[in-house]
C-alpha positions, -999 to 999 in steps of 0.1 A, spaced: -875 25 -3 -860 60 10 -822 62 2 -805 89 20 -770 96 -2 -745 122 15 -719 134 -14 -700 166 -3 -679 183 -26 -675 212 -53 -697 210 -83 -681 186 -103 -676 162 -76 -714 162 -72 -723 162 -109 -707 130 -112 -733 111 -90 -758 118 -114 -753 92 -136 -759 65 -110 -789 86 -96 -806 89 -134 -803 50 -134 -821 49 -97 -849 70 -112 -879 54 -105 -869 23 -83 -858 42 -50 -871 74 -38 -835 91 -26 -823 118 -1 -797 130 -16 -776 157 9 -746 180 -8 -735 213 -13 -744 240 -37 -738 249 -67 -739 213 -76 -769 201 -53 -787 227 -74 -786 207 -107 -791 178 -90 -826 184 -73 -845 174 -101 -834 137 -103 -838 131 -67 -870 127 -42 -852 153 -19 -821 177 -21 -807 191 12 -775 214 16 -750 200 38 -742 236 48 -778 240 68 -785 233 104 -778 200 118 -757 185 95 -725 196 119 -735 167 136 -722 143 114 -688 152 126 -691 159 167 -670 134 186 -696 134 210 -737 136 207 -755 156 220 -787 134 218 -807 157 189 -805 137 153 -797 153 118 -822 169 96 -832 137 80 -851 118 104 -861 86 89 -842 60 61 -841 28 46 -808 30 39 -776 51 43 -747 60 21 -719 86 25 -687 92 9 -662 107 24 -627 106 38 -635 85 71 -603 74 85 -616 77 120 -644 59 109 -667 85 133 -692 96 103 -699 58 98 -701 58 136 -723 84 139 -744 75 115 -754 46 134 -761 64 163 -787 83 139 -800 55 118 -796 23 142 -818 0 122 -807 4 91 -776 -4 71 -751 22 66 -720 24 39 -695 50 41 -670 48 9 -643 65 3 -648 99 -16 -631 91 -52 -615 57 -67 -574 51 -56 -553 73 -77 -545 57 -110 -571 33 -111 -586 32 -142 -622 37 -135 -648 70 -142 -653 88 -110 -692 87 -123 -692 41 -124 -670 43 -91 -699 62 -76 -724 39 -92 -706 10 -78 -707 18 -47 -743 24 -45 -748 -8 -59 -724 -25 -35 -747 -8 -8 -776 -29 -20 -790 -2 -48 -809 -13 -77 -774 2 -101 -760 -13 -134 -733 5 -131 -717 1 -167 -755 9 -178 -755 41 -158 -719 54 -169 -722 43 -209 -760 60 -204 -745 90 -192 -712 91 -223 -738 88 -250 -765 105 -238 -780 137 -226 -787 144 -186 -799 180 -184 -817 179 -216 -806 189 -254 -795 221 -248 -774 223 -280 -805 214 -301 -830 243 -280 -821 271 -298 -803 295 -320 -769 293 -309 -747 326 -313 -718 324 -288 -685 305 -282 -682 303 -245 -647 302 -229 -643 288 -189 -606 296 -180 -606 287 -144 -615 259 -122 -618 254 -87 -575 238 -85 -549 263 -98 -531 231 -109 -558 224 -139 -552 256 -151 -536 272 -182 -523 306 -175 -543 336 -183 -525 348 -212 -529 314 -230 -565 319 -232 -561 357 -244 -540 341 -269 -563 314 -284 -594 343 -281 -577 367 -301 -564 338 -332 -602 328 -329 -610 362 -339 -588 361 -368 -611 331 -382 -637 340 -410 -652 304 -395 -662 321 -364 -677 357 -374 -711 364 -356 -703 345 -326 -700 362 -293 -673 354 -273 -679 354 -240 -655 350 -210 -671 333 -179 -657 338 -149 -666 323 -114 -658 328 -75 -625 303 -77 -615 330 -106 -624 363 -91 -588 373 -96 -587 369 -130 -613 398 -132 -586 430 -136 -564 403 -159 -589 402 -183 -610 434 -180 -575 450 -188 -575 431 -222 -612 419 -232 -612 446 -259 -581 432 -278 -595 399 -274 -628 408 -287 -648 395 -255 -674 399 -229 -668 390 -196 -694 375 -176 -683 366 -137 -706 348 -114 -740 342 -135 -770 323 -110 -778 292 -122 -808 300 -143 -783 324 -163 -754 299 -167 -779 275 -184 -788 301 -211 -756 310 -214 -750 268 -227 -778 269 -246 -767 301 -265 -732 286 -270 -723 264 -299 -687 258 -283 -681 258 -247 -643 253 -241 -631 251 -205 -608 231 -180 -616 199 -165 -640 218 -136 -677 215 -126 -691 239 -153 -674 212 -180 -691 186 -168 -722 206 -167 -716 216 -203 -707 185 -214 -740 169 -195 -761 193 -214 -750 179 -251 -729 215 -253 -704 205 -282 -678 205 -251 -639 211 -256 -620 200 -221 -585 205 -213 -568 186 -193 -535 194 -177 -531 172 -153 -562 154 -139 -566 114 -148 -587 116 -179 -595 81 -175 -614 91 -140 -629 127 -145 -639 129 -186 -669 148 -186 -696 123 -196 -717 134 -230 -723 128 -265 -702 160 -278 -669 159 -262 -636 163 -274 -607 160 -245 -575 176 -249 -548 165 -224 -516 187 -229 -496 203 -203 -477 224 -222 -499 258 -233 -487 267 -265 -492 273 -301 -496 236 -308 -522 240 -287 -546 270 -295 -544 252 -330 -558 217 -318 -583 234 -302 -590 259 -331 -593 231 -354 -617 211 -330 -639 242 -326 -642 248 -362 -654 215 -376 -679 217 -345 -692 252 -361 -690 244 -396 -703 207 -395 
């Protein structure tokens, strides 16, 4: 059976379809359409992986055809999720795929319902017809490891530090995370660990904050690694600590002993699913803070 899935979205959105599509491994061959950087780390569980970005897919969205189809030409089945209250992607995609069923679900659950982004998605699929348990697929993904033990691979020498994500309002201010780098450094616990500040496009302005200070806080900054790169960097690191954002997930979906704050996102819906992770929710970022996470961080290192 050939499943064409379309899940747009920034990484982490993306990342959480995974669970659901580890759990269709084997039993349906899928299409799976998104956008990088997430489709990246998702083209190894999937038959196909095609960027929504590319030629063609525009169509999706015309309010009128014009009679040439999208780059998928053939499917068993169809299933998008997105934010269709015209309902003209479901409409179109019946214009493209007559024959066969086709689901459009909204993107993520209601607000404040208390279900993981990761079993919504897996629900879905499974109310589409798809061979998903999804309570198998989600508890799978909590205790287990997608992308491999990378935390067991090899040496592991650095304590990696995310301070960004791609929504300002996740965020702890700059200076907090100068703060917790430099009392880090003041820990016997964590001598002959590099700390390393990684920085991506949604933090680009951040550069001149922390290039100004890295030497007081004793770091390297690292800003925009290619994929290849940011995996060694996890496998290198025996703490990642970062915001609730798609490299978190990835972290956490690696085995990464993974520390995620959360200011203000539902943990209940978006906790990074893996075996090693330790969630933080606290708006507030001060001392209290840095010293939870301190605390976290050093029975990781020392255990």
């Amino acid at each position: 059976m050939n499943t064409l899935i379309i899940r747009p979205g920034a990484m982490g959105d993306t990342l959480m379809a995974l669970p659901g599509l580890v759990d269709l491994a084997g039993k349906v061959d899928v299409i799976f359409a998104g956008r990088h950087p997430g489709l990246y780390f998702v083209r190894d569980f999937v038959h196909r992986a095609l960027d929504l970005e590319s030629t063609g897919w525009h169509r999706l969205f015309m309010e009128t055809q014009d009679g040439r189809g999208l780059p998928v030409s053939k499917t068993d089945l169809a299933v998008a999720f997105f934010r269709d209250e015209d309902g003209r992607i479901r409409k179109n995609l019946k214009i493209f795929f007559p024959h066969v069923p086709v689901y459009v679900f909204h993107s993520f659950p209601p607000e404040g319902e208390e279900i993981h982004v990761a079993r919504y998605i897996a629900g879905c699929l499974k109310s589409a017809g798809l061979p998903v348990d999804p309570e198998r697929a989600l508890e799978k993904a909590l205790a287990g490891v997608i992308f491999g033990d990378t935390y067991r691979s090899i040496d592991r020498d650095r304590i990696l530090f995310h301070p960004g994500s791609g929504d300002p309002q996740k965020n702890h201010p700059p200076d907090f995370w100068l703060r917790l780098i430099e009392r880090l450094g003041r820990e016997s616990a964590y001598k002959g660990l590099r700390k390393t500040i990684l920085l991506g496009p949604a933090e680009e302005h951040l550069c001149p904050f922390f290039k100004k200070d890295r030497e007081n806080a004793g770091a390297k900054i690292i800003f925009y690694p290619d994929k290849e790169a940011l995996m060694d960097l996890l496998r290198e690191s025996a703490v990642y600590i970062g915001h609730d954002s798609g490299i978190t997930h990835l972290s956490a979906m690696s085995g990464v002993p993974t520390i995620a704050l959360f200011k203000g996102t539902d943990i209940r819906q978006w906790k990074p699913p893996g075996p090693r992770v330790k969630v933080m929710e606290n708006r507030n970022a001060g001392t209290h803070l840095i010293e939870r996470i301190l605390e976290a961080s050093k029975a990781i290192i020392t255990a």
